[in-house]
N, C-alpha and C positions, 0 to 999 in steps of 0.2 A: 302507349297512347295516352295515358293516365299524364303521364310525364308533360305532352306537348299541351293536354288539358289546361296543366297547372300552369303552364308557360304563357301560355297564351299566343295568338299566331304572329301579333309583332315582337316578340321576343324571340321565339320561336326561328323567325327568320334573322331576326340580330345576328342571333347565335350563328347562325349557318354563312351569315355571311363572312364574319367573321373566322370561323373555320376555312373556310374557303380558302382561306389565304396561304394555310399551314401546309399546301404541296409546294408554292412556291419560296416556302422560307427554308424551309426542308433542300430543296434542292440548291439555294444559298449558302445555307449551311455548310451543307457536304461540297461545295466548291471551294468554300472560305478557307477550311479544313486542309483540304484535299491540293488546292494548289498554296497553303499556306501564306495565303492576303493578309492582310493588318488589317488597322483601323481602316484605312482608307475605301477597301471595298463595301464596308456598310456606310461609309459617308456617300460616296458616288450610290449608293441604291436610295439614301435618301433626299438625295441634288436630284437624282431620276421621277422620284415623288414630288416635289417641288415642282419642276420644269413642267411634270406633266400639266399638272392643278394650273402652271401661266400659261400654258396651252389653251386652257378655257376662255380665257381672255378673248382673243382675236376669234376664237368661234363664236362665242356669243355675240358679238358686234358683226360678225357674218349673219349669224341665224336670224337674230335682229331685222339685219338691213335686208335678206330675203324676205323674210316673212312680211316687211311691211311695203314691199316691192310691189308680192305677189297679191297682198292683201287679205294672209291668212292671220286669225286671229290666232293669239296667243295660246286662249284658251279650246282649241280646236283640242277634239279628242282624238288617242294614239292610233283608232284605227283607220281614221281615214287620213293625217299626215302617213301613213307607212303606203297608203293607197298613190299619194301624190309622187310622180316621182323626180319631179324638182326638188322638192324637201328633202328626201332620199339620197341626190344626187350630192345635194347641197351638203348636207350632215355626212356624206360619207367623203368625199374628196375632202374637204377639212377636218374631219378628223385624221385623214391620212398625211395631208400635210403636215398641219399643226402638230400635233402630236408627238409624231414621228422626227420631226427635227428640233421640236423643245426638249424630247427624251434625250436626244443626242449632243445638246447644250453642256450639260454635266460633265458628261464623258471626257469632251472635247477640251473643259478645262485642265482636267488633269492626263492629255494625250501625252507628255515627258515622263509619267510613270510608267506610259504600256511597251513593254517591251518589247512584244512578239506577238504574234497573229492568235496564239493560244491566251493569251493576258486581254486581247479584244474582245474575244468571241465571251471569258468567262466575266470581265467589267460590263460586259453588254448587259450580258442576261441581269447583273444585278442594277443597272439603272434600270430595266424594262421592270425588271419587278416590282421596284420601287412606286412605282405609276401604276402597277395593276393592283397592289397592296392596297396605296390612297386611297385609287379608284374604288376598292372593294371598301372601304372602311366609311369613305361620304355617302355611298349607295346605300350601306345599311342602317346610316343614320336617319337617310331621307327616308330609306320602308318604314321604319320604326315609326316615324314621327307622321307619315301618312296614313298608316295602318292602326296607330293611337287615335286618331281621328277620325277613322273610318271603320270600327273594328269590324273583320271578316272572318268567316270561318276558315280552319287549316283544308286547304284540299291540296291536291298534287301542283295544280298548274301554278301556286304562289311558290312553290319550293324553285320552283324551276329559275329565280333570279338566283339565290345562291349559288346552285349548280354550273351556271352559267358564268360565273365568276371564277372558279376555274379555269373554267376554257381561257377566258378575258387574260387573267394575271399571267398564264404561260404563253399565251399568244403575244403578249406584249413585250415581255424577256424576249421571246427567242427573235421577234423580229427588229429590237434593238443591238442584239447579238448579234446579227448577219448585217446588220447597217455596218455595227461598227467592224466586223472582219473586211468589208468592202474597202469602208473608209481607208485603214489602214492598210492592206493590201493596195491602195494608191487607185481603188476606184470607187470615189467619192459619189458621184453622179448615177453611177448602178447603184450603189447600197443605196442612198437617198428612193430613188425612182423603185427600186425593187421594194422594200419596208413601206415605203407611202401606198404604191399601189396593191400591194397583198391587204394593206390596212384596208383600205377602201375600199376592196373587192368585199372585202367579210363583212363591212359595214352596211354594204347595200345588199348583199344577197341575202342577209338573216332576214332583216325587216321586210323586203320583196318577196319573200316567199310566203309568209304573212298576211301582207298587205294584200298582193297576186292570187290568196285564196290556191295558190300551187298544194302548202300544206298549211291543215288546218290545225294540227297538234303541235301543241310549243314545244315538247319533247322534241319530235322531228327533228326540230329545227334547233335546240340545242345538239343534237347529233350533228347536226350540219359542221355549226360552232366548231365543235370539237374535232370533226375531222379537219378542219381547216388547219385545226393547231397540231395535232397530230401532225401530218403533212411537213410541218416545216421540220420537226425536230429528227427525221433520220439525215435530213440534209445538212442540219448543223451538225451532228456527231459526224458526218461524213468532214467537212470543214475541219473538225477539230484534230480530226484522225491525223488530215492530211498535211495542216499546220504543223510546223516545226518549231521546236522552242526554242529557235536561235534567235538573234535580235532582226528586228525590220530590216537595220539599217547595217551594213558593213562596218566593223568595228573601225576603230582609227586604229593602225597599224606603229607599233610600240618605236622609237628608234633602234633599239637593240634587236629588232626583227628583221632590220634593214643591211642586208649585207651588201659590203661594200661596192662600189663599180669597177671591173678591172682596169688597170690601167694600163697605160702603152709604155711598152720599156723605153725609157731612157737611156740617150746612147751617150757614151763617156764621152769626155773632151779630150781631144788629143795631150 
């Protein structure tokens, strides 16, 4: 305790958010490894970082033009936007969209390198990660610098944004992962509508249950988080299991594979 004393609670949480990130660099890792990637799978996790961050773009010019629709103020406090559930509705369907298909921008660049449904599922996760990595790295700069200016004591429920971040960065992998196995699997429209709407669903039921007075402990409701993400990943090893490491697409067939077509005997000249 001496330790988080000396640290003080906005470092304190730096720190953690920062940590945070090391399950899903960890599981990078051991894929990068493991299926033997190059360069190119840490560049598509950092195109996936990228994509996410112009993802913000078009929400904010959403959030913007609701809030000045509805006629809420900007500076309205978080417990009663979590209360409204236009704002709700609003923030969670665009981050499902937005998000979700800026992730998959990267990807999509470099779709002639993916071989096979197994090369999908593991580029997925690391564009997703890339986006929850960002994600975790800008959040902990914003506590830092809110929390230098506000300073508060360490209790439990400020821990709870790190923790959360967790859930966040795995949740985002895996549901770029099952986009992009759809995608290439040749159903583009599921993956897209499955990843958007699982995003959205998460998005509005944490802060709803919040807002809704359902549960009053932010804990709760990082369990919530967390099983949500839980949730998707037996379904993706199930996907991967089932994926075959042949290529998508039918090879072109060699000439020398091609044996000949019989012919019809020729009948002598008298």
């Amino acid at each position: 305790m001496s330790c988080c004393v000396a640290l003080g609670a906005q470092d304190l949480v730096l720190l953690l958010f920062l940590l945070a990130t090391i399950p899903c660099l960890a599981l990078c890792f051991w894929i990068w490894r493991r299926r033997r990637f190059g360069v190119l799978f840490w560049v598509i996790l950092g195109i996936g970082g990228v994509c996410w961050y112009a993802a913000q773009i078009p929400k904010s010019v959403i959030t913007l033009a609701y809030f000045n629709y509805a006629g809420i103020p900007l500076t309205a406090p978080r417990e009663e936007l979590y209360k409204n559930i236009g704002v709700l509705l609003m923030g969670a369907i665009s981050a499902g969209v937005f998000e979700e298909s800026f992730k998959f921008i990267g990807l999509f660049a470099f779709r002639r390198r993916i071989q096979t449904l197994r090369d999908a599922i593991c580029y997925g996760l690391g564009a997703g990660s890339g986006a929850g990595i960002l994600e975790a790295v800008l959040l902990s700069g914003a506590a830092y610098s809110i929390m230098s200016a506000n300073p508060v004591e360490i209790t439990p429920d400020i821990l709870a944004g790190p923790v959360e971040r967790i859930s966040a960065t795995l949740l985002h992998a895996a549901l770029t992962a099952i986009f992009a196995y759809l995608f290439f699997a040749k159903r583009p429209f599921l993956g897209f509508a499955t990843s958007a709407g699982y995003h959205t669903l998460v998005d509005f039921v944490a802060p709803w249950l919040l807002g809704s007075g359902v549960l009053m402990n932010i804990w709760a409701v990082e369990a919530v988080i967390a099983a949500f993400t839980i949730a998707l990943y037996p379904v993706l090893f199930q996907l991967y299991v089932k994926s075959k490491s042949t290529p998508m697409e039918a090879p072109a067939v060699s000439p020398a594979s091609i044996s000949p077509e019989p012919q019809p005997p020729q009948s002598s000249s008298p």
